[in-house]
Steps between C-alpha positions, in 0.01 A plus 500: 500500500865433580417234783314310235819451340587223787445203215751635297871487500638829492891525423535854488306855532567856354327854587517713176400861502508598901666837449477696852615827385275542251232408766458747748209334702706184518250266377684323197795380792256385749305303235863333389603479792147298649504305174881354520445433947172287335715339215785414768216344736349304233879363425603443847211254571555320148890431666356463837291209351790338314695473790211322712453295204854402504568468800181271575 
């Protein structure tokens, strides 16, 4: 759902609620942590773009 968001212009993300110690399996990180690394994906194409864009 997050690499839909490849239209849009994002200018900042936030992960609310990941608390690992009250998560002993360690499933509340790895979901923040796999939803901010497809966030900062998403984000670094949208600059990779501008730059060709410029730059062309």
């Amino acid at each position: 759902m997050i690499r839909l968001l490849t239209g849009v212009q994002i200018v900042g993300a936030d992960v609310v609620e990941v608390s690992p110690p009250f998560d002993l399996a360690g499933m509340t990180a790895l979901a923040g942590a796999t939803m901010m690394f497809e966030l900062l994906c998403v984000i670094a194409k949208q600059v990779g773009d501008r730059r060709n864009a410029a730059s062309a």
